[in-house]
Structures are given as structure tokens and as C-alpha cells.
TORPA-4810 file (N, C-alpha, C, O; in nm, 3 decimals):
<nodes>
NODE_1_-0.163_0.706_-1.753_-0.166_0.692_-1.607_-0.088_0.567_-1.568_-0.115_0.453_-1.605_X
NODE_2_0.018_0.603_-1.483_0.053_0.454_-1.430_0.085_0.464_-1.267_0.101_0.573_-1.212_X
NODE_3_0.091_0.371_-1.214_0.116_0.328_-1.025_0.163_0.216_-1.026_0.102_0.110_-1.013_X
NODE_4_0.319_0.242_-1.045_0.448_0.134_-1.041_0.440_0.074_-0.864_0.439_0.159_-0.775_X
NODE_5_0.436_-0.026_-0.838_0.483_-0.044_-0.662_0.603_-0.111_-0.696_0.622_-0.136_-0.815_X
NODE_6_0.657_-0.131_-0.644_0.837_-0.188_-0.616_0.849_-0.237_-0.419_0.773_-0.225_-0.323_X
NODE_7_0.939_-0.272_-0.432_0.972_-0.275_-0.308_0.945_-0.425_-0.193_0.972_-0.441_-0.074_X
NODE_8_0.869_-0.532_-0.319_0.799_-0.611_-0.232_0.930_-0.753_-0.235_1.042_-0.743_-0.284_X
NODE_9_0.880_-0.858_-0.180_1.008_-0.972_-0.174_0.966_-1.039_-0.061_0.851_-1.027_-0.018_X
NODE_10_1.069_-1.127_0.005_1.068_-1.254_0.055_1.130_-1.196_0.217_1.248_-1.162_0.209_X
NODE_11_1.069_-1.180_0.354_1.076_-1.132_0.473_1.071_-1.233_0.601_0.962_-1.282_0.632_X
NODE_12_1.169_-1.261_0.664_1.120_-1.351_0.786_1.035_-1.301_0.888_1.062_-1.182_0.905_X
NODE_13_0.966_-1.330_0.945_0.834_-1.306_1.030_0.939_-1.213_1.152_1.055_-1.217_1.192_X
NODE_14_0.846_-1.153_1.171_0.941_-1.046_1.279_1.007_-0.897_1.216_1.066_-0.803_1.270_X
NODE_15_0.963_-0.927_1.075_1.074_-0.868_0.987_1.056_-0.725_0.963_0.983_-0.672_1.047_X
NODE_16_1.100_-0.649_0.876_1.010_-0.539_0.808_1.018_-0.528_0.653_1.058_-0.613_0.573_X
NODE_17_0.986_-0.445_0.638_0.975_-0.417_0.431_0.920_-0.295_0.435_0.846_-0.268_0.530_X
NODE_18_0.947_-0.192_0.326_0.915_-0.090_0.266_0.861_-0.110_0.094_0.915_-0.147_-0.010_X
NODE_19_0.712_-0.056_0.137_0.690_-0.091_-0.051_0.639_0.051_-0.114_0.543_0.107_-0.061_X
NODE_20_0.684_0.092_-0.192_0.646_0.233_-0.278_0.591_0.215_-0.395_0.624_0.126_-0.473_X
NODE_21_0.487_0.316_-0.419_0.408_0.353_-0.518_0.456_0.473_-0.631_0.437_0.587_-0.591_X
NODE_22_0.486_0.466_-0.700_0.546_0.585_-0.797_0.418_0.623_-0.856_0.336_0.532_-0.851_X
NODE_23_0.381_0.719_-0.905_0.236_0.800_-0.951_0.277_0.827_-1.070_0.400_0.841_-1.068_X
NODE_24_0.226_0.844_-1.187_0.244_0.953_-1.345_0.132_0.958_-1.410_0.099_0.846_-1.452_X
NODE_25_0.038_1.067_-1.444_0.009_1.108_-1.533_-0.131_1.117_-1.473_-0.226_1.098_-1.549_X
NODE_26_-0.151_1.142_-1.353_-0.266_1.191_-1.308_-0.263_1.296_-1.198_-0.149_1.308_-1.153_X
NODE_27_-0.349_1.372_-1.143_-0.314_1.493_-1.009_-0.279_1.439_-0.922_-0.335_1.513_-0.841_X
NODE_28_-0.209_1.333_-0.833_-0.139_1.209_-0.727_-0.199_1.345_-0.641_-0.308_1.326_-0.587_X
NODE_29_-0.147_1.459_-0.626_-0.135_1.536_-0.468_-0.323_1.579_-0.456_-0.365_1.635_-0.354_X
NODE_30_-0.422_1.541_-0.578_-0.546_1.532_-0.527_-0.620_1.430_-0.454_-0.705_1.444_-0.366_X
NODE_31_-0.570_1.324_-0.508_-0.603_1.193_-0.496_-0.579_1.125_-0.284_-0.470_1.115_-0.229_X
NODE_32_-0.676_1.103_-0.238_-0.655_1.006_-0.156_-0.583_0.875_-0.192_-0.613_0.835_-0.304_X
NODE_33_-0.497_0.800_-0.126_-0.423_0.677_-0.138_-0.415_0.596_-0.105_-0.372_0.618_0.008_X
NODE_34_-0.428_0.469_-0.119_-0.479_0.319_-0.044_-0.378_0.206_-0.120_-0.343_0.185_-0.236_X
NODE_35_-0.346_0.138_0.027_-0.293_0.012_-0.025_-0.381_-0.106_0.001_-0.426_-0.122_0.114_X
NODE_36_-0.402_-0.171_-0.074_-0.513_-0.304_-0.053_-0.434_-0.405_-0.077_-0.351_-0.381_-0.165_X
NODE_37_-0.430_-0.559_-0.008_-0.358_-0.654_-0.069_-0.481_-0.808_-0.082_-0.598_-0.819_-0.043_X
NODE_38_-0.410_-0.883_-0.136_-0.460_-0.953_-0.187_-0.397_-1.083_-0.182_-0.299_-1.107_-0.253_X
NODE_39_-0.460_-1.193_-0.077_-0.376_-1.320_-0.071_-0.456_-1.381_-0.104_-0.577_-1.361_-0.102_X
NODE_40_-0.358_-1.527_-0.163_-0.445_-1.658_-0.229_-0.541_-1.725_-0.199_-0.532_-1.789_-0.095_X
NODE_41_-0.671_-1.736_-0.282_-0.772_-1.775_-0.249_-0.906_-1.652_-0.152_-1.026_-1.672_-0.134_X
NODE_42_-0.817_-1.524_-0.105_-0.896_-1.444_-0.043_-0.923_-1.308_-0.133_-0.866_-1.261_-0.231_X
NODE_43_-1.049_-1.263_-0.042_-1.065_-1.111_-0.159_-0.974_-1.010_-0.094_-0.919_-1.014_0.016_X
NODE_44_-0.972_-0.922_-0.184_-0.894_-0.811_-0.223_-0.944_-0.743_-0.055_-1.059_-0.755_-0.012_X
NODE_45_-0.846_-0.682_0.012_-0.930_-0.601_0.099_-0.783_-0.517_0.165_-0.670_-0.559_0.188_X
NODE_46_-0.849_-0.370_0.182_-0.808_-0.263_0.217_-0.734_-0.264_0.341_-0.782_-0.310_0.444_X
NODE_47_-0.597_-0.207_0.332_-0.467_-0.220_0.425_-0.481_-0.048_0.490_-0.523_-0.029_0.604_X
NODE_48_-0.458_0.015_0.438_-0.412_0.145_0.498_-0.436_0.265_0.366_-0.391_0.252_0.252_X
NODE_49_-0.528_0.399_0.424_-0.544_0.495_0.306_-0.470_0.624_0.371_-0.447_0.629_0.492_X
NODE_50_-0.440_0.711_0.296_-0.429_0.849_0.311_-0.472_0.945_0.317_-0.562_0.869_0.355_X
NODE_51_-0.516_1.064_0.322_-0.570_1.181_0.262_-0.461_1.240_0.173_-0.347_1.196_0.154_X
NODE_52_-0.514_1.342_0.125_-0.443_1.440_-0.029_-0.319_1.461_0.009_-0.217_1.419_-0.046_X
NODE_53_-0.333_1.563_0.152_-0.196_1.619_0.158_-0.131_1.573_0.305_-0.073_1.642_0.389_X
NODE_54_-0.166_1.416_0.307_-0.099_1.321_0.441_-0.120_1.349_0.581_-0.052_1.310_0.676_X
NODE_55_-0.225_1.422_0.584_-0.259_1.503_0.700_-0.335_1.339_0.798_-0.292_1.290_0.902_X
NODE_56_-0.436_1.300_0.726_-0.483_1.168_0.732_-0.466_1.048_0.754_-0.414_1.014_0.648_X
NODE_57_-0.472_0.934_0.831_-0.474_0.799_0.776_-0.558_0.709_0.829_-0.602_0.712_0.944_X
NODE_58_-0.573_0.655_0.772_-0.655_0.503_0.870_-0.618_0.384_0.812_-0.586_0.373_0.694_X
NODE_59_-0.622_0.295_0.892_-0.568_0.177_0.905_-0.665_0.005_0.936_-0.733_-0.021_1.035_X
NODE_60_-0.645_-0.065_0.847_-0.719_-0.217_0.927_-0.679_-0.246_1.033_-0.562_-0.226_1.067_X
NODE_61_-0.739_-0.281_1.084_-0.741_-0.355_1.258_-0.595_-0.405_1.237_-0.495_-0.361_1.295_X
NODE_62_-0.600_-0.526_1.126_-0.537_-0.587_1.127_-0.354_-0.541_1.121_-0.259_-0.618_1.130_X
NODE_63_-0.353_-0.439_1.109_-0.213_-0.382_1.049_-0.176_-0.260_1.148_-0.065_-0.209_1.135_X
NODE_64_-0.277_-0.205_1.260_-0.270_-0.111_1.345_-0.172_-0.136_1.424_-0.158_-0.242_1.484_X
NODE_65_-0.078_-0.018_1.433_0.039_-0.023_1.546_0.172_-0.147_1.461_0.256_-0.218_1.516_X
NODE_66_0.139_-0.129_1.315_0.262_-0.244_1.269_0.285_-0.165_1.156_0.400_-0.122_1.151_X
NODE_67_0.197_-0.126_1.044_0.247_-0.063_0.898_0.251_0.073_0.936_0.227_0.107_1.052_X
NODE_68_0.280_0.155_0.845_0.262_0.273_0.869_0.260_0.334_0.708_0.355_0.314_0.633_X
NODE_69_0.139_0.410_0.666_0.128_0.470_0.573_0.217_0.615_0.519_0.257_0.693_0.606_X
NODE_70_0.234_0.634_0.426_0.298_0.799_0.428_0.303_0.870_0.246_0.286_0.810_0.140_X
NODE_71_0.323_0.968_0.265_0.357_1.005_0.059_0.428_1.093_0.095_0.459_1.129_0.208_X
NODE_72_0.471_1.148_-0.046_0.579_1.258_-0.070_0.512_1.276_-0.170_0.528_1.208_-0.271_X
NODE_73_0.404_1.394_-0.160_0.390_1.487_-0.310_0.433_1.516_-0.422_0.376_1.517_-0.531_X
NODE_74_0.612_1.558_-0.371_0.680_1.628_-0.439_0.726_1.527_-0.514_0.784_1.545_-0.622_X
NODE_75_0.697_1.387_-0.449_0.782_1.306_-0.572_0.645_1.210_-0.650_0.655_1.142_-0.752_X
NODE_76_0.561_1.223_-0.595_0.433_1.154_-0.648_0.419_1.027_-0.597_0.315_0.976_-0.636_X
NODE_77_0.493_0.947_-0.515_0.497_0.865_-0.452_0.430_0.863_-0.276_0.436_0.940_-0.180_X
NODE_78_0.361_0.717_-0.309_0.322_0.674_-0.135_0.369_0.517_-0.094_0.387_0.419_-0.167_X
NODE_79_0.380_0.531_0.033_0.486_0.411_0.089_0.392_0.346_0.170_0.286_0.392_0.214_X
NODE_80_0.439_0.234_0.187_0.309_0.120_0.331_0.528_0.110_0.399_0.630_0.093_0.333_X
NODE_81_0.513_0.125_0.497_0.639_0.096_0.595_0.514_-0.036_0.670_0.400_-0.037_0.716_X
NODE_82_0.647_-0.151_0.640_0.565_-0.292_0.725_0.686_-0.308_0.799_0.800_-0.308_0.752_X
NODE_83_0.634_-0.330_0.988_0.687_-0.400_1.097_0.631_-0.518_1.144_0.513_-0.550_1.133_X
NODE_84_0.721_-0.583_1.196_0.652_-0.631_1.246_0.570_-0.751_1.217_0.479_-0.797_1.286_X
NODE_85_0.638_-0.815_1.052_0.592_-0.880_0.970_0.520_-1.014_0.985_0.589_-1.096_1.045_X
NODE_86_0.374_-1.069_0.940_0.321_-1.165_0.986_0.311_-1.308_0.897_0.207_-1.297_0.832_X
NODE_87_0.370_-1.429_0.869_0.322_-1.529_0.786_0.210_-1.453_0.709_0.218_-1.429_0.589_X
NODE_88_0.091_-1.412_0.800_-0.056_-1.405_0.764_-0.072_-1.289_0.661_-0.159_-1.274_0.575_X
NODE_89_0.068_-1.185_0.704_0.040_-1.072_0.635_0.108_-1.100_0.445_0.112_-1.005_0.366_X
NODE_90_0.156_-1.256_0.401_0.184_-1.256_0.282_0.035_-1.214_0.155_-0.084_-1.230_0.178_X
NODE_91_0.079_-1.175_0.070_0.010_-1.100_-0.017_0.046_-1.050_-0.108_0.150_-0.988_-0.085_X
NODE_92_-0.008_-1.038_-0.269_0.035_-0.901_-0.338_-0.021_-0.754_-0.303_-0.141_-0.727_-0.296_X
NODE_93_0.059_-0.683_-0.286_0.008_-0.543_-0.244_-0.011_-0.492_-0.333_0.071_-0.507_-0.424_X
NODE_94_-0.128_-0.406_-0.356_-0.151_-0.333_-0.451_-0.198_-0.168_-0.417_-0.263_-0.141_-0.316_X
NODE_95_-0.158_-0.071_-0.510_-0.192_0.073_-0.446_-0.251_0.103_-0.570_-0.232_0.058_-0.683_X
NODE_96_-0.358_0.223_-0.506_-0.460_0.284_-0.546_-0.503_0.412_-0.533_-0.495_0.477_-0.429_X
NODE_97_-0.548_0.449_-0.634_-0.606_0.639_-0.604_-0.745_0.635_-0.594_-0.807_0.621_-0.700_X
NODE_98_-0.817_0.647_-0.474_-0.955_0.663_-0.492_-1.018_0.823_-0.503_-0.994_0.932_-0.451_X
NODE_99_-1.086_0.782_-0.577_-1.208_0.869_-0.631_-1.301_0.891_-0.556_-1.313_0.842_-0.443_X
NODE_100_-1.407_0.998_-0.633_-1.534_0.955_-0.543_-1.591_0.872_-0.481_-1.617_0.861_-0.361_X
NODE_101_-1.615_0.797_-0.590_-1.700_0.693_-0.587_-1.633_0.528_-0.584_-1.698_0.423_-0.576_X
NODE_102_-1.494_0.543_-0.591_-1.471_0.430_-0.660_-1.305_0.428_-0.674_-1.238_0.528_-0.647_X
NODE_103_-1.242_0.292_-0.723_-1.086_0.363_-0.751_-1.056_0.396_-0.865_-1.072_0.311_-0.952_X
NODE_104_-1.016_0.495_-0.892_-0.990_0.491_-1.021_-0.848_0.454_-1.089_-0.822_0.445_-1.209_X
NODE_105_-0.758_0.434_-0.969_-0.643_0.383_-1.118_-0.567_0.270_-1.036_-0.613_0.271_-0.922_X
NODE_106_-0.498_0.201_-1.047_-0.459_0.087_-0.967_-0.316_0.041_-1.045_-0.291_0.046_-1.166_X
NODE_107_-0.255_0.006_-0.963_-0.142_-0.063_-0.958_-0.112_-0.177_-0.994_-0.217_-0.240_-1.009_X
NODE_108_-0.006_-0.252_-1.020_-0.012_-0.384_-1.115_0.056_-0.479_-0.999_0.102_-0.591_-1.021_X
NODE_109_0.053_-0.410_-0.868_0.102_-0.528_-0.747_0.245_-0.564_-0.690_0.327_-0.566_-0.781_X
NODE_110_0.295_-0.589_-0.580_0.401_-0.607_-0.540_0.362_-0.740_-0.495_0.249_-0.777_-0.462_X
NODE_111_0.456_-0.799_-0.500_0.457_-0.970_-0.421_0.535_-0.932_-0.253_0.653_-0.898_-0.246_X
NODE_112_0.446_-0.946_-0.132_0.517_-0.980_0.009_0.497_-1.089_0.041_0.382_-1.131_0.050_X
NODE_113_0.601_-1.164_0.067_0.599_-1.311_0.133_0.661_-1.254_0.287_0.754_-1.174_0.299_X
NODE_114_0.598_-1.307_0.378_0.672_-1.336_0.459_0.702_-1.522_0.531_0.615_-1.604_0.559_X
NODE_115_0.812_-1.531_0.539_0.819_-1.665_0.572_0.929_-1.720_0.655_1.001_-1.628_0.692_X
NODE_116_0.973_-1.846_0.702_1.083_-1.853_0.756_1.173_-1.955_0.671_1.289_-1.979_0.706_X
</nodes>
């Protein structure tokens, strides 16, 4: 099982960024999808999820009307599209397949800075 993200880097405030998730070796088009990030010194907490077949999404307060979630089945991949970029919003991003109960497979993180 792996969940490559790519896409992350260094953004001036105002800015945007695209970060993708590549999927292998699990059912990706069963799986709900979540990006959670994670800045220094703070806990881990939930950005934007999916449903199976993208019909779905919801979003943190904090990111409403600025990211925008999405996947492509066919390629096993899901994207966070960031506008709109905030100092506040620096973080490693990380994506996830949740489960029932829980996540079950996770990603090894993208670095977003945004800064000037």
C-alpha cells in the first residue's frame, strides 16, 4: 500500500498550490479521502474529505470557499486545489483513506509553506 503526495513547496500569501495524492495497492475508488495537515507545535487536524465516487465533500471552516477537494478514480489519485493561500495555512499535508472506524493508510506528507 502506498499514498505518494507531491506537489507541496514554498507560496506567497495570496497564492495558490495544487497537491496530489497517488494511491497503489489498495481499492482507492472504495475508500473515502481526506487531507489533514499538520503545523509546528499543533495537532494533526482534518482539511477537506471526499466520498468514494466524488459525489461528496466537506470542508473545515477554516479552508471553506479557498481549497477545493477532488479525485480521479481512473488514475487513483486525489487533489486539495489551495487559493487563496494563508501564512496560517503553512503545514505538512498529509492524505488519507478512511475506513470505518479509523484511517487506515496514510501518506508520508507534503511540505506547504506559505510566506513572503
Amino acid at each position: 500500500v502506498q499514498l505518494v503526495e507531491s506537489g507541496g513547496g514554498l507560496v506567497q500569501p495570496g497564492g495558490s498550490l495544487r497537491v496530489s495524492c497517488a494511491a497503489s495497492g489498495f481499492p482507492f475508488s472504495t475508500y473515502i479521502m481526506s487531507w489533514l495537515r499538520q503545523a509546528p507545535g499543533k495537532e494533526r487536524e482534518l482539511v477537506a474529505s471526499i466520498s468514494s465516487l466524488g459525489r461528496n465533500t466537506n470542508y473545515a471552516d477554516f479552508v471553506k470557499g479557498r481549497f477545493t477537494i477532488s479525485r480521479d478514480n481512473a488514475k487513483n489519485t486525489v487533489y486539495l486545489q489551495m487559493n487563496s493561500l494563508k501564512p496560517e495555512d503553512t503545514a505538512v499535508y498529509y492524505c488519507a483513506a478512511r475506513g470505518a472506524t479509523k484511517y487506515d493508510y496514510w501518506g508520508q506528507g507534503t511540505q506547504v509553506t506559505v510566506s513572503s
